[in-house]
N, C-alpha and C positions, 0 to 999 in steps of 0.2 A: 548903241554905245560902243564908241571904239577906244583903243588903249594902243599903243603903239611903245615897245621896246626898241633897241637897236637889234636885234635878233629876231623878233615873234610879233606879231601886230596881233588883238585879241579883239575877233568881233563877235560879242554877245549879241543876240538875236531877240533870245528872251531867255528866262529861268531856265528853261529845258532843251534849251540850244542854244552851243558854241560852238566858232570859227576861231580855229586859231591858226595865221599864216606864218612859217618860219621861214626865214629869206636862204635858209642852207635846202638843199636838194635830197637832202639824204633820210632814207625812210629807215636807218639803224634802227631810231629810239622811235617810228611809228608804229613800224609792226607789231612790237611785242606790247606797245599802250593798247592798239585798237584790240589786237588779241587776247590782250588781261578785262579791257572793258566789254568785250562781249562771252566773254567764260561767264562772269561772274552778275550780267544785272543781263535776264531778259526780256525788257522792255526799253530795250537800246539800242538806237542804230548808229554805230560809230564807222566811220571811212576814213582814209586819206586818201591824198591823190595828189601826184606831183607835177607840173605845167610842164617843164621841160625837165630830164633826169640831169642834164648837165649845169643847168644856171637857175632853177627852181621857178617859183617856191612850191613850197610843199604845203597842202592844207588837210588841215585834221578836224572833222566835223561831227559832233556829237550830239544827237537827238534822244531825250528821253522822254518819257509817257507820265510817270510817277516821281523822279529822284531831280533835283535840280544837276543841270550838265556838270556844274564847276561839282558838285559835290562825287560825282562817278569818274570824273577828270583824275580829282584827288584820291581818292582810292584805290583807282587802279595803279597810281604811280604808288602809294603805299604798299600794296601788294606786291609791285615786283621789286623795290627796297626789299623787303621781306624776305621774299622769295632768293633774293643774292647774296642776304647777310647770311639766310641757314646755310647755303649754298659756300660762300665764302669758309664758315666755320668749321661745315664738313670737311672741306677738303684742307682747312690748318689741320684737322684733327688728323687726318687719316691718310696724305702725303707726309711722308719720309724729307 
């Protein structure tokens, strides 16, 4: 099953594996996904990888064993919300 935005095309595999392709080249918001989604579930093999760094696309590929992919997708981007709002608050509190 595929899904196709102006920005990200979404190829479901099956339950426990997602393809998701973003037509931008830029691995800002993959690295720290793939590195919150293998911190925290080990029974997950997550990648990206970019075709060309200049004109893309960039694909982010997520295998799990046990947890449905959309549900470890979603979590890990919960996580680092999380992780920016304490981050945000600290530094209102504690910058002058």
């Amino acid at each position: 099953e595929q899904e196709m935005t102006e920005d990200m095309e979404v190829i479901e595999r099956s339950e426990n594996e997602l393809e998701l392709v973003f037509k931008e080249p830029s691995t800002t918001f993959l690295d720290p996904l793939v590195s919150y989604i293998l911190k925290y579930n080990e029974d997950v093999l997550a990648t990206y990888s970019v075709d060309h760094v200049l004109v893309g696309p960039a694909r982010l590929i997520i295998r799990s064993k046990t947890k449905p992919a959309k549900e470890v997708l979603i979590s890990a981007m919960e996580k680092i919300m999380d992780d920016l709002e304490k981050m945000r608050n600290e530094i209102k509190s504690q910058v002058k």
